[in-house]
C-alpha positions in Angstrom: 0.8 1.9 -3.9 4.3 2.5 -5.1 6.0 1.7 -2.1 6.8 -1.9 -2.7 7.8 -1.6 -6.2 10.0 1.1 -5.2 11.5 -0.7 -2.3 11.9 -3.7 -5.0 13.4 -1.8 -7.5 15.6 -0.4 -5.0 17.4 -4.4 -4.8 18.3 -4.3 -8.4 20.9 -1.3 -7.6 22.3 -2.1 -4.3 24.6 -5.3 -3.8 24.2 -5.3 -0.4 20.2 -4.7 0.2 18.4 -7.9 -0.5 15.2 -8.9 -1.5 14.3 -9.4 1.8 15.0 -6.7 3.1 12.5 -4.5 0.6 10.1 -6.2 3.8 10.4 -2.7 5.6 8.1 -1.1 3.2 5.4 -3.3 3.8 4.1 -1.5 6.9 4.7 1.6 5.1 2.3 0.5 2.5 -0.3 -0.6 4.8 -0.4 2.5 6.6 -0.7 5.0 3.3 -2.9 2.7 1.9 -5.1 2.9 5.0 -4.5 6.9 5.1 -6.0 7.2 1.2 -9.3 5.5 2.3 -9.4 7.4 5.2 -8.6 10.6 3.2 -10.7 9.5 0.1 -13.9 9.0 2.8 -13.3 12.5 4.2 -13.2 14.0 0.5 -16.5 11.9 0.2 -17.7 13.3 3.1 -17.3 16.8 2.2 -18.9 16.3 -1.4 -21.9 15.1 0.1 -22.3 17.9 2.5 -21.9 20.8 0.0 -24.1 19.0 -2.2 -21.6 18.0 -4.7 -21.3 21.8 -5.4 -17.6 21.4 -4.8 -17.0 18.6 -6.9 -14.6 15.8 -6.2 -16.6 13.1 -5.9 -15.0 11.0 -8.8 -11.8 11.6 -7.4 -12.2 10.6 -3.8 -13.5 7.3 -5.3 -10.4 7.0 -7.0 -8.2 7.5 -3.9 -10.3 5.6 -2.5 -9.9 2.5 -4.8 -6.0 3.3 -4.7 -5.5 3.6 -1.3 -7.5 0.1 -1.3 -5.5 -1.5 -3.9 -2.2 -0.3 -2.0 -3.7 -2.2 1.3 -3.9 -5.2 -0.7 -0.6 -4.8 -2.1 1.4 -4.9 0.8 -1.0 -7.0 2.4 0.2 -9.7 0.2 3.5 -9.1 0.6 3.9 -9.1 4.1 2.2 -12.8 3.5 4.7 -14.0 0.6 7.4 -12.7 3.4 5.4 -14.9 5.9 5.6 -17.9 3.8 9.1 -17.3 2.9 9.7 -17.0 6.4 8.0 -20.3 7.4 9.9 -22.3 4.4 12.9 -21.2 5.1 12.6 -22.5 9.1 11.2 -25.7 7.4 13.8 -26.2 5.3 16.9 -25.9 7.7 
């Protein structure tokens, strides 16, 4: 999840690395973000099979819910990038 607001964060200190350029963490973000709810399931998994007796539960629904929000993240910024993309062509 805190890929793109590092990678954006990461513009305000460098002259030469632009806003547009933070674009290289989308893919980043969508692949962690798709490891925590594969990781979060796992955890869910293994709760269910030891009968909650190991405990977890809460937190694999957490990771769960972060690794989703994280998708969704850089889901929408690879589309703002997209439409930046298609304005830009427009406009020249």
């Amino acid at each position: 999840m805190a890929t793109m607001p590092v990678a954006i964060a990461a513009t305000r200190w460098s002259e030469t690395y632009t806003l547009i350029d933070a674009a290289f963490a989308i893919p980043i973000g969508i692949a962690l973000g798709v490891l925590a709810v594969v990781l979060a399931r796992r955890g869910r998994l293994r709760v269910e099979r030891t009968l909650g007796r190991t405990g977890g539960a809460k937190l694999a629904g957490f990771g769960r819910f972060l690794g989703i929000l994280g998708f969704c993240l850089a889901v929408t910024a690879a589309i703002s990038v997209g439409v930046y993309a298609i304005i830009k062509i427009v406009v020249e």
